[in-house]
N, C-alpha and C positions, 0 to 999 in steps of 0.2 A: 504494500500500500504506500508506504513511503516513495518508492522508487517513483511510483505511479506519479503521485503528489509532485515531487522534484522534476522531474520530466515537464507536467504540467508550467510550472513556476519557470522552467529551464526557458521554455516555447514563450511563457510571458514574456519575459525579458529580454530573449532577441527580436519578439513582435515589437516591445517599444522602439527596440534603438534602432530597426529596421523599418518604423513605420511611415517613412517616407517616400519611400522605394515604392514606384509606379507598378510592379509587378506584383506584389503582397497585397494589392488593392484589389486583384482580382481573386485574391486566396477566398477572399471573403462569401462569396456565392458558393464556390466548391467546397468549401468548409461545409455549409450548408447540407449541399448535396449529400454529402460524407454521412453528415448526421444520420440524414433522413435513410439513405440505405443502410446504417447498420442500425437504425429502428426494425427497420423491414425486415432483415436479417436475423434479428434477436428475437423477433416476432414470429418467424418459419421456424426458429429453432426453438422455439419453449410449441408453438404448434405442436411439432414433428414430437416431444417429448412425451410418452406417453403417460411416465407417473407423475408429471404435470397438470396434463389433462385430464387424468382421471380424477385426481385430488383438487381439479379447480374449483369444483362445488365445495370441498370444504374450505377451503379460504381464499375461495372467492370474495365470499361477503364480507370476511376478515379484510382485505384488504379495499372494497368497496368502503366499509365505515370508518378505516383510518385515513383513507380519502378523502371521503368528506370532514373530516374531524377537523383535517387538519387544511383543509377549505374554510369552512367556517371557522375555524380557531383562527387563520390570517386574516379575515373579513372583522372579524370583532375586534382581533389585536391591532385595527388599523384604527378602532373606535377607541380602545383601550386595551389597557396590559391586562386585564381582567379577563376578558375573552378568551384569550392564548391560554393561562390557567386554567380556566373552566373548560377548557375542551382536552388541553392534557390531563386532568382529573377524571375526566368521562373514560378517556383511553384507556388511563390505569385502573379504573374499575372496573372495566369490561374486560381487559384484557393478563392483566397483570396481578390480580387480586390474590394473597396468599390463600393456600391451602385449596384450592379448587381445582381442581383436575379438566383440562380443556383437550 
């Protein structure tokens, strides 16, 4: 993970001191591009995965309502600090709760 992060950080820093360079101006669409094919990619491949698929009913919804939780916990935490709280409390009680077997 480290390495990962440092790479990332690596690619910053030569984006800055290279960010004049008429050719890096075009990275920027193909970047894009990049993304969106290995959505698509990661997307055939959890597909193609069958104990994925079989188990996505069960945490499906698991991660359906940490979705929204954390949807509406940004929505509120934009109104206040309060909201973010109240929607991490909802998570750890539905999800994290000692002694309950899930």
């Amino acid at each position: 993970m480290f390495t990962i992060i440092s790479i990332m950080f690596i690619g910053i820093g030569i984006g800055y001191l290279m960010r004049n360079v008429q050719m890096l101006q075009k990275v920027e669409k193909s970047a894009s591009l990049t993304i969106l094919l290995l959505l698509f990619v990661l997307g055939v491949s959890i597909g193609s995965n069958r104990l994925i698929v079989d188990n996505l009913g069960r945490f499906g919804w698991q991660a359906a309502v940490l979705a929204s939780l954390s949807i509406t916990g940004s929505m509120l935490a934009s109104l206040s600090i309060t909201g973010s709280m109240l929607a991490s409390l909802m998570v750890f009680h539905i999800f994290f709760k000692k002694g309950e077997k899930r």
